[in-house]
N, C-alpha and C positions, 0 to 999 in steps of 0.2 A: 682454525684459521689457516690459509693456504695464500702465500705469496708466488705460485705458481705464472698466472697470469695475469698479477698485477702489482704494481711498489706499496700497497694499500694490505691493512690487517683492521679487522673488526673485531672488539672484544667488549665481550660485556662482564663485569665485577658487579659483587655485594659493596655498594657504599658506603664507608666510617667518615661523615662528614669533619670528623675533631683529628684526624688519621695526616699525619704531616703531606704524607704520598697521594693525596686524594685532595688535601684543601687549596684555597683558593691562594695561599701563600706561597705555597713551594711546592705542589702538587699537580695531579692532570689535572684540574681547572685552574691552574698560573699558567700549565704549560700551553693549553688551547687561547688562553686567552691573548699570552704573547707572544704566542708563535714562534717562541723557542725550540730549535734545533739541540737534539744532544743524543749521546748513545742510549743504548736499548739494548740489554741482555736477554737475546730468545731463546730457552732452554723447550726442547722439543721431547714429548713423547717416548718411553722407554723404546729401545727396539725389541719385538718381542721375542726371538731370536735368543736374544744377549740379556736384556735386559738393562744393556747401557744408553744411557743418555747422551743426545748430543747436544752442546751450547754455540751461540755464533753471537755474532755484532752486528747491529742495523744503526744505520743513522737518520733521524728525521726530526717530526715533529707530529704536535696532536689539532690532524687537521679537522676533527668531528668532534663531541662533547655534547649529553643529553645525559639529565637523569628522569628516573620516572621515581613519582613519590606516589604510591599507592595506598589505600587509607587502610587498608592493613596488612601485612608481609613485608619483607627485604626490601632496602631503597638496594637501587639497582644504580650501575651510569653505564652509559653508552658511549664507548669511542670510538675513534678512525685515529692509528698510526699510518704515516703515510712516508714511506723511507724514501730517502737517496743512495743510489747503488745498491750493490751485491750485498746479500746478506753472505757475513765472512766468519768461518766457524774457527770456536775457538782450539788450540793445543790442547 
């Protein structure tokens, strides 16, 4: 994913529907649903260099949400985080 040229990030995950981070309670489908704002830990790709990672802070919300249920393989979902401001790396 690349916030390069735009406040938008598209990811897709393996689905655990019973998964607290995933359900429809306190997960990305509560957070799509109600359009709650809250932070976002985006930990990036080692550098290959170094081999160090770097983390930052996003703030938004989950403005896309789809799963695909296939009749056989991996449930999948599809989302769109969609931040406000700088992505601010962490110390």
């Amino acid at each position: 994913p690349t916030l390069k040229r735009t406040n938008q990030m598209q990811l897709t995950v393996n689905l655990v529907p019973g998964n607290p981070t995933h359900d429809e309670d306190t997960g990305l489908l509560h957070l799509y649903n109600t359009s709650a704002y809250r932070h976002w830990l985006l930990v990036l790709p080692p550098y290959p260099a170094t081999g160090q990672r770097s983390a930052g802070h996003l703030y938004g919300t989950v403005a896309y949400y789809t799963e695909n249920l296939p009749v056989a393989g991996v449930v999948v979902a599809q989302f769109t985080l969609a931040f406000d401001g700088p992505f601010t790396f962490a110390g």
